[in-house]
KETOR-91831 format. One record per residue: residue number from 1; x, z, y of N, C-alpha, C, CB in turn. Coordinates in nm, 4 decimals. Last residue first. Glycine has a CB too. Example, Ala and Ser with C-alpha at 12.3 -4.5 7.8 and 13.67 -1.06 7.14 Angstrom:
+------+----------+----------+----------+----------+----------+----------+----------+----------+----------+----------+----------+----------+
! resi !     n.c1 !     n.c3 !     n.c2 !    ca.c1 !    ca.c3 !    ca.c2 !     c.c1 !     c.c3 !     c.c2 !    cb.c1 !    cb.c3 !    cb.c2 !
+------+----------+----------+----------+----------+----------+----------+----------+----------+----------+----------+----------+----------+
!    2 !   1.2850 !   0.7080 !  -0.2250 !   1.3670 !   0.7140 !  -0.1060 !   1.2900 !   0.7870 !   0.0030 !   1.4084 !   0.5725 !  -0.0598 !
!    1 !   1.3190 !   0.7800 !  -0.5690 !   1.2300 !   0.7800 !  -0.4500 !   1.3200 !   0.7800 !  -0.3300 !   1.1308 !   0.9046 !  -0.4473 !
+------+----------+----------+----------+----------+----------+----------+----------+----------+----------+----------+----------+----------+
//
This chain:
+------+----------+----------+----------+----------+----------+----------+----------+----------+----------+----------+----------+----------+
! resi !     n.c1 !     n.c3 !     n.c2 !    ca.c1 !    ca.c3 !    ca.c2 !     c.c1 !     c.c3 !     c.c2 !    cb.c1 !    cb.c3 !    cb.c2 !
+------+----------+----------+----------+----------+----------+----------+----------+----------+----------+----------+----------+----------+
!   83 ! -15.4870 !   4.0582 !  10.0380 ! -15.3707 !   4.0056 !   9.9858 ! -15.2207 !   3.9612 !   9.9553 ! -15.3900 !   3.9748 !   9.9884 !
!   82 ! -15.6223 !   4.1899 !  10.2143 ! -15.5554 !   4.2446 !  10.0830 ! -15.4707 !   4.1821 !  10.0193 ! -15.6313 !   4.2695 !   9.9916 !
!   81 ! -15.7235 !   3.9948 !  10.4053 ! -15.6223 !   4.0704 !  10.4429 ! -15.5200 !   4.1536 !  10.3112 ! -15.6964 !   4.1684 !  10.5394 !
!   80 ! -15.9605 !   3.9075 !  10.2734 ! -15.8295 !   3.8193 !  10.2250 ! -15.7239 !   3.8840 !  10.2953 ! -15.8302 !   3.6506 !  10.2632 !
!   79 ! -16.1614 !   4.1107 !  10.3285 ! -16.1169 !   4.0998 !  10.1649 ! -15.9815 !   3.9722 !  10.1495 ! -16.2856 !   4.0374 !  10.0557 !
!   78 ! -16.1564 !   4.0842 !  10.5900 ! -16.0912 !   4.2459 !  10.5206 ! -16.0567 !   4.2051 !  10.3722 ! -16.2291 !   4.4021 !  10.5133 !
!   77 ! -16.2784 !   3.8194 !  10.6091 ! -16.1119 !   3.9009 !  10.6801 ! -16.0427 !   3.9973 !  10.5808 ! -16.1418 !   4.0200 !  10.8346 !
!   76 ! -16.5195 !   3.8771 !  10.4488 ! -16.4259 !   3.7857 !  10.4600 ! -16.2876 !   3.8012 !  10.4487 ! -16.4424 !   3.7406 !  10.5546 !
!   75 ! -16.6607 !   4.0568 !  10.6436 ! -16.6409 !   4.0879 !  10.4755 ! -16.4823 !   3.9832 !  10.4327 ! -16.8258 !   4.0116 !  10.3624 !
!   74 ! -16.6465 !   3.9219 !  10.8825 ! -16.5829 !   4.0301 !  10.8984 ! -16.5544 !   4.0775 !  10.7481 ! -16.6612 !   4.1243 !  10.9885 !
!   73 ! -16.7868 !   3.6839 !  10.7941 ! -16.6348 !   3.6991 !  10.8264 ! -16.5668 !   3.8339 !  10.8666 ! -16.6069 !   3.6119 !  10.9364 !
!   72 ! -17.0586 !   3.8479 !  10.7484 ! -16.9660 !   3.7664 !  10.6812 ! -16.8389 !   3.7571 !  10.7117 ! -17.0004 !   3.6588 !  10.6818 !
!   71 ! -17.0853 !   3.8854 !  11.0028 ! -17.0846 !   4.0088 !  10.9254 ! -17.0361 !   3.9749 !  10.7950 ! -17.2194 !   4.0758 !  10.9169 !
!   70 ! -17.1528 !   3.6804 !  11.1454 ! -17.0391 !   3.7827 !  11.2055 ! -16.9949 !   3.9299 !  11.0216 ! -17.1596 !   3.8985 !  11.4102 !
!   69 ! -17.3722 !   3.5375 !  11.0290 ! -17.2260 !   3.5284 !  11.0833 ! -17.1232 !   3.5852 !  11.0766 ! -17.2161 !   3.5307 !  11.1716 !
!   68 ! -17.6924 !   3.6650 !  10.9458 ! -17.5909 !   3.6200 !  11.0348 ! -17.4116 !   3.6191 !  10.9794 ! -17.6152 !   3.7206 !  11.1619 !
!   67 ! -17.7513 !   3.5521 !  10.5554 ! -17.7273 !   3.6003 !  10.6943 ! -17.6918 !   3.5836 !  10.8151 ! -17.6854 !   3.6486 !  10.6956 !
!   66 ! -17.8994 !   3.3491 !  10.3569 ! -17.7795 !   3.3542 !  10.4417 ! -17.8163 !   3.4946 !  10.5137 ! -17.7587 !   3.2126 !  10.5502 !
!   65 ! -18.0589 !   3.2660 !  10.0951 ! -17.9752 !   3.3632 !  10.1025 ! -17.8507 !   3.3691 !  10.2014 ! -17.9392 !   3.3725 !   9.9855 !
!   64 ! -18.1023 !   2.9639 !  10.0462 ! -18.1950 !   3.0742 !  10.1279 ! -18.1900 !   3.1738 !  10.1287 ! -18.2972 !   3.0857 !  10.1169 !
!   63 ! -17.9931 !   2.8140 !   9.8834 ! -18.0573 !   2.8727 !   9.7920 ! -18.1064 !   2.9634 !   9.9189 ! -17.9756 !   2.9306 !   9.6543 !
!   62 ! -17.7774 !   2.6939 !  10.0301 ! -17.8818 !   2.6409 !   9.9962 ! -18.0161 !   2.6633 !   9.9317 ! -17.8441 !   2.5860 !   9.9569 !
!   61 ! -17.6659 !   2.9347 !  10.0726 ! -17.7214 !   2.9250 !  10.1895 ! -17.8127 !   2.7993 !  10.1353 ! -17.6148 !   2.9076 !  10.3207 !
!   60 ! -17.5939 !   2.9929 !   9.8316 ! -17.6463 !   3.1026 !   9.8783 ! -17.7187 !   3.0207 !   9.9915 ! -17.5424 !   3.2240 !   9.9149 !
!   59 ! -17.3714 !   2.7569 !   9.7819 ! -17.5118 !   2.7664 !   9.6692 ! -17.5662 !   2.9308 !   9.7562 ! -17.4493 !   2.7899 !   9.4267 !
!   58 ! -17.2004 !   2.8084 !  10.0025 ! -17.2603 !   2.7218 !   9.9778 ! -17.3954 !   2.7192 !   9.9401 ! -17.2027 !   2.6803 !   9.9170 !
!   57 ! -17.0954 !   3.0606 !   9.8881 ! -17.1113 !   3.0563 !  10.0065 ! -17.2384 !   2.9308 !  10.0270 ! -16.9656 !   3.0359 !  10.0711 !
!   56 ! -16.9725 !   2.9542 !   9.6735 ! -17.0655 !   3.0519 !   9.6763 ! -17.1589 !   3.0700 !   9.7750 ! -17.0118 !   3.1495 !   9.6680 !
!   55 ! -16.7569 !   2.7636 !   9.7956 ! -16.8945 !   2.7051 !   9.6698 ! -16.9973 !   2.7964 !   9.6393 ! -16.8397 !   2.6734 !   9.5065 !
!   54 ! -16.6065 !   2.9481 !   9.9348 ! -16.6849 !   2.8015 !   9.9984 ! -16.8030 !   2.7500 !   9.9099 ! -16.5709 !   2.6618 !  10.0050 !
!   53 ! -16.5416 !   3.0678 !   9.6749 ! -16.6113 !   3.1028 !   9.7901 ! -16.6502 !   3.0584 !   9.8563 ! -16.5866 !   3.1474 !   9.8457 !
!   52 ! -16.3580 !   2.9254 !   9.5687 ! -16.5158 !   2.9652 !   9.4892 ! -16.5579 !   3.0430 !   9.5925 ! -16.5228 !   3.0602 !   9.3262 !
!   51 ! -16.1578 !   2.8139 !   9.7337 ! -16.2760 !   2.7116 !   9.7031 ! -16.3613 !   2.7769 !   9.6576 ! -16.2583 !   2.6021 !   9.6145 !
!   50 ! -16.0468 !   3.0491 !   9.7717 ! -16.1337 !   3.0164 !   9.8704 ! -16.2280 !   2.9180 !   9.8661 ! -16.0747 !   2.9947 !   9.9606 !
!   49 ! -15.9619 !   3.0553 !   9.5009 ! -16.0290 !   3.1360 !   9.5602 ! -16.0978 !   3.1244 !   9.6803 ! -15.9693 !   3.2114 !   9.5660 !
!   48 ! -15.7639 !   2.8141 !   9.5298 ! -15.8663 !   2.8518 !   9.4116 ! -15.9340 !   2.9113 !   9.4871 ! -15.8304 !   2.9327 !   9.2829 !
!   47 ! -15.6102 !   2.8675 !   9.7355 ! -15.6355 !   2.8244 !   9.7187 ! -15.7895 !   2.7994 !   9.6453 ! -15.5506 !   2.8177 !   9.7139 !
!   46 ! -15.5041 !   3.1206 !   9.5914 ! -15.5155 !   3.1176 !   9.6860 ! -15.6670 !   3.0307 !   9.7308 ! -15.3930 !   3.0823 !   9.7188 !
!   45 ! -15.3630 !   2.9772 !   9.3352 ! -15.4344 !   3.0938 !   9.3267 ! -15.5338 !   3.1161 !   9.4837 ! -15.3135 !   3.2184 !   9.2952 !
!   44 ! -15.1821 !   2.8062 !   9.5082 ! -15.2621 !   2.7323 !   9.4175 ! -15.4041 !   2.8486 !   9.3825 ! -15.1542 !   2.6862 !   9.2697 !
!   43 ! -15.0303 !   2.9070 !   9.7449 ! -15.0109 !   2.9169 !   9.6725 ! -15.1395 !   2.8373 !   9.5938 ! -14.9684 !   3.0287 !   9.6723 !
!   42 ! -14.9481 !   2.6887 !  10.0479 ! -15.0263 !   2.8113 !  10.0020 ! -15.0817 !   2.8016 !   9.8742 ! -15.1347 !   2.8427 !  10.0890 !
!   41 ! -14.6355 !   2.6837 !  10.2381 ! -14.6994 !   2.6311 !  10.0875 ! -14.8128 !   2.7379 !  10.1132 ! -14.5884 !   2.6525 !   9.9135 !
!   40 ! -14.4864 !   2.7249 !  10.4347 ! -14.6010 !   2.6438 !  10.4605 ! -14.6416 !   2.5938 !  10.3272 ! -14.5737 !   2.5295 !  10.5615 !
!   39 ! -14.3130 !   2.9518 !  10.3900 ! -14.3784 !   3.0009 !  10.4654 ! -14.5233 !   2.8416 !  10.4936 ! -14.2591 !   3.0620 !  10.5953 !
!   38 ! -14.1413 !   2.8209 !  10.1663 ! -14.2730 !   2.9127 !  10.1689 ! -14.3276 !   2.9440 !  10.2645 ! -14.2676 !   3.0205 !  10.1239 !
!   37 ! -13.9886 !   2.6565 !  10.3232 ! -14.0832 !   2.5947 !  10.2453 ! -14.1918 !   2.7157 !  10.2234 ! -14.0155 !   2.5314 !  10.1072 !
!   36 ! -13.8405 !   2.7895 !  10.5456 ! -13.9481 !   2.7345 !  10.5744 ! -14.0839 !   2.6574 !  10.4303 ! -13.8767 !   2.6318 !  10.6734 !
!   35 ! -13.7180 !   2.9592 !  10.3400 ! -13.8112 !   3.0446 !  10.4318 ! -13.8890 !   2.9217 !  10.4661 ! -13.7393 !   3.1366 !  10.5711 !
!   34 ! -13.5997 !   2.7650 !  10.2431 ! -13.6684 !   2.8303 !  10.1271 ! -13.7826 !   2.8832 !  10.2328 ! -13.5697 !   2.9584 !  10.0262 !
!   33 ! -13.4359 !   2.7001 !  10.4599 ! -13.5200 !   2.6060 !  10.4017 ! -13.6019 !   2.6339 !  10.3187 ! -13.4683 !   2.5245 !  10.3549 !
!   32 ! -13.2782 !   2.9285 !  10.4701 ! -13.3633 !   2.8858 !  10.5898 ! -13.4584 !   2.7720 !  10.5485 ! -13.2704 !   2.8363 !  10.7129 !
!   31 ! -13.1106 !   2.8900 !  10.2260 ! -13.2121 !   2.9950 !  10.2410 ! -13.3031 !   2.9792 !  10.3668 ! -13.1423 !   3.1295 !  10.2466 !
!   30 ! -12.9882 !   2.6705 !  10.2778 ! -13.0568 !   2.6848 !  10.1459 ! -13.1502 !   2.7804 !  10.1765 ! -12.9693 !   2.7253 !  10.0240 !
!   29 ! -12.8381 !   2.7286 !  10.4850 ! -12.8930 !   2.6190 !  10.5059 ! -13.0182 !   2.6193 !  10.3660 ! -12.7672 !   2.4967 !  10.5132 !
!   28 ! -12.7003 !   2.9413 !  10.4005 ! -12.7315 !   2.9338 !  10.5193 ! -12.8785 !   2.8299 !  10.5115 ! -12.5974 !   2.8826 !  10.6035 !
!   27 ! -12.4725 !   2.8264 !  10.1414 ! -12.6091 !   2.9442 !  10.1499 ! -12.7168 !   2.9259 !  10.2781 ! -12.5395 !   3.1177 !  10.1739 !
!   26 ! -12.3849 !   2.5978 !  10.3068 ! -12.4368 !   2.5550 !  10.2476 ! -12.5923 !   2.6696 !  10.1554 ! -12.3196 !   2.4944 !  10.1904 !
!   25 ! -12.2103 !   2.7985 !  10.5040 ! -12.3118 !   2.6996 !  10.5460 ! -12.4355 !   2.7059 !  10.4440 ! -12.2454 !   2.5496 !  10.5500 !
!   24 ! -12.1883 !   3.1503 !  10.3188 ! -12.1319 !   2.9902 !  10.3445 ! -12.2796 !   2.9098 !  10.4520 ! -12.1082 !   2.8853 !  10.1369 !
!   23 ! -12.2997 !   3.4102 !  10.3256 ! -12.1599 !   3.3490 !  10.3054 ! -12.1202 !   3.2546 !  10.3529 ! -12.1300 !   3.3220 !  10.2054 !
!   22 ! -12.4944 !   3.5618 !  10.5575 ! -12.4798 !   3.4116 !  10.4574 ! -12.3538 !   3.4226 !  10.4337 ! -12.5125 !   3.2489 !  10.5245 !
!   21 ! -12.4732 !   3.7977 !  10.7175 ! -12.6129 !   3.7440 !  10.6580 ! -12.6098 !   3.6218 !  10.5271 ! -12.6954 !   3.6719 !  10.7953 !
!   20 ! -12.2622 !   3.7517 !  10.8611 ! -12.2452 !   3.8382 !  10.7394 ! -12.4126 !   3.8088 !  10.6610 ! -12.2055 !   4.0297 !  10.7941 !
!   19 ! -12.2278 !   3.7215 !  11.1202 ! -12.2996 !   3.8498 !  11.1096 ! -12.3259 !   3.8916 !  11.0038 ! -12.4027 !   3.8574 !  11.1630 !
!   18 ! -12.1080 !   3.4661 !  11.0519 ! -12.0567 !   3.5383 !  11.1287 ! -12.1267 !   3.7008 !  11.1027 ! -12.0733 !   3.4678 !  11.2645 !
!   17 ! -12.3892 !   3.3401 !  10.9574 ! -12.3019 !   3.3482 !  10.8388 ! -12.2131 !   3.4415 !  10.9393 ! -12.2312 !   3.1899 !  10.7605 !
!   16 ! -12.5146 !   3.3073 !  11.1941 ! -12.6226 !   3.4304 !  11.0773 ! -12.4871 !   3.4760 !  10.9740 ! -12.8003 !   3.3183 !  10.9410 !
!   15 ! -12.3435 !   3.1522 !  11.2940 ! -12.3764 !   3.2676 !  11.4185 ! -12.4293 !   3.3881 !  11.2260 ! -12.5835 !   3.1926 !  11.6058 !
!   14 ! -12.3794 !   2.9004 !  11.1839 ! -12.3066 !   3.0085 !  11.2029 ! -12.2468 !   3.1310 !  11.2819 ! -12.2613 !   2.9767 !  11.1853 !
!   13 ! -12.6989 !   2.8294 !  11.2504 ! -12.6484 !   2.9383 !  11.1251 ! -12.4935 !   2.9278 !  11.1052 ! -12.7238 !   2.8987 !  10.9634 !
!   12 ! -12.6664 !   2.7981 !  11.5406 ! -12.7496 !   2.9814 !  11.4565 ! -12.7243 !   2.9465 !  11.2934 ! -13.0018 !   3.0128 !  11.4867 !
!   11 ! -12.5141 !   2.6163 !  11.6050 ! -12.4669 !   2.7513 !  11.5819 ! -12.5943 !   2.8905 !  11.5439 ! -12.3824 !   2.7803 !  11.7278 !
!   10 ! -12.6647 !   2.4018 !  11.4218 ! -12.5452 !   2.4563 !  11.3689 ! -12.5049 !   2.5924 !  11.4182 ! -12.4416 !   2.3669 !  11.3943 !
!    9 ! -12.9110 !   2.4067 !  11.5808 ! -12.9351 !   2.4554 !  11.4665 ! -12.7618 !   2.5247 !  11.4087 ! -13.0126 !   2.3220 !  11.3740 !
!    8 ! -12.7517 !   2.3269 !  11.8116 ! -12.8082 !   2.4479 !  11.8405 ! -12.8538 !   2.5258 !  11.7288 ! -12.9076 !   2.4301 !  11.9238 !
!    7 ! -12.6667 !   2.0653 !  11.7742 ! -12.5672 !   2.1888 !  11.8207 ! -12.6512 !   2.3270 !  11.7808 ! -12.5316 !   2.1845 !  12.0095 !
!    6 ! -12.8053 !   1.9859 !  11.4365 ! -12.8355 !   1.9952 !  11.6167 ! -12.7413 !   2.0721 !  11.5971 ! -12.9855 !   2.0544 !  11.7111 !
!    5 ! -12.6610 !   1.8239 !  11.1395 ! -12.7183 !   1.9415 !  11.2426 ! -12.7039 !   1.9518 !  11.3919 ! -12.6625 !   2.0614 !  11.2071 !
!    4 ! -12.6657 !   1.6022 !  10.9344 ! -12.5870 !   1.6464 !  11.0427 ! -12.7295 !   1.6971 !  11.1134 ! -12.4791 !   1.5218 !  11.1260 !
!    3 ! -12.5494 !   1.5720 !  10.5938 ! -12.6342 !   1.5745 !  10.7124 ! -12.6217 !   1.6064 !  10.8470 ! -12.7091 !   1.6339 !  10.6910 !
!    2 ! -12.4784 !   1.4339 !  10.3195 ! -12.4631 !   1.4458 !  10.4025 ! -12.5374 !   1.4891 !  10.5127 ! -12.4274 !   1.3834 !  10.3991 !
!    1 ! -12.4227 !   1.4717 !   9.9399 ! -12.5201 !   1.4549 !  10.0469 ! -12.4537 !   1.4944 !  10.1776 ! -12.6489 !   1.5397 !  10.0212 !
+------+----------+----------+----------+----------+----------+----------+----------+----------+----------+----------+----------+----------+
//
């Protein structure tokens, strides 16, 4: 495989491999791609969980069990911050 890198991508990662962070390009380039793939996957578990909450959430407010707002997402926040 072949590819070719911006000036600017090429020297930050050999700038990262210089500072000893990467051995090689080809490390370099593997691990910056890992960072970006996880950093925009969200895990399946995750996922899950917010659907049974959207569906809880749901069957409560159709069922005439809402509250205000605020006090929800504040339960919300704190309980997906744990994660």
């Amino acid at each position: 495989m072949e590819i070719s890198l911006s000036p600017n991508n090429e020297q930050f990662l050999k700038s990262k491999i210089a500072e000893g962070i990467y051995k090689s390009i080809n490390e370099a380039i593997n691990a910056t791609l890992n960072i970006a793939i996880s950093g925009t996957c969200i895990p399946k578990e995750r996922i899950d969980m917010l659907n049974d909450d959207l569906q809880k959430g749901l069957d409560d407010y159709e069922a005439g069990n809402y509250s205000e707002g605020t006090e929800f997402f504040d339960e919300l926040i704190s309980e997906y911050e744990q994660l």
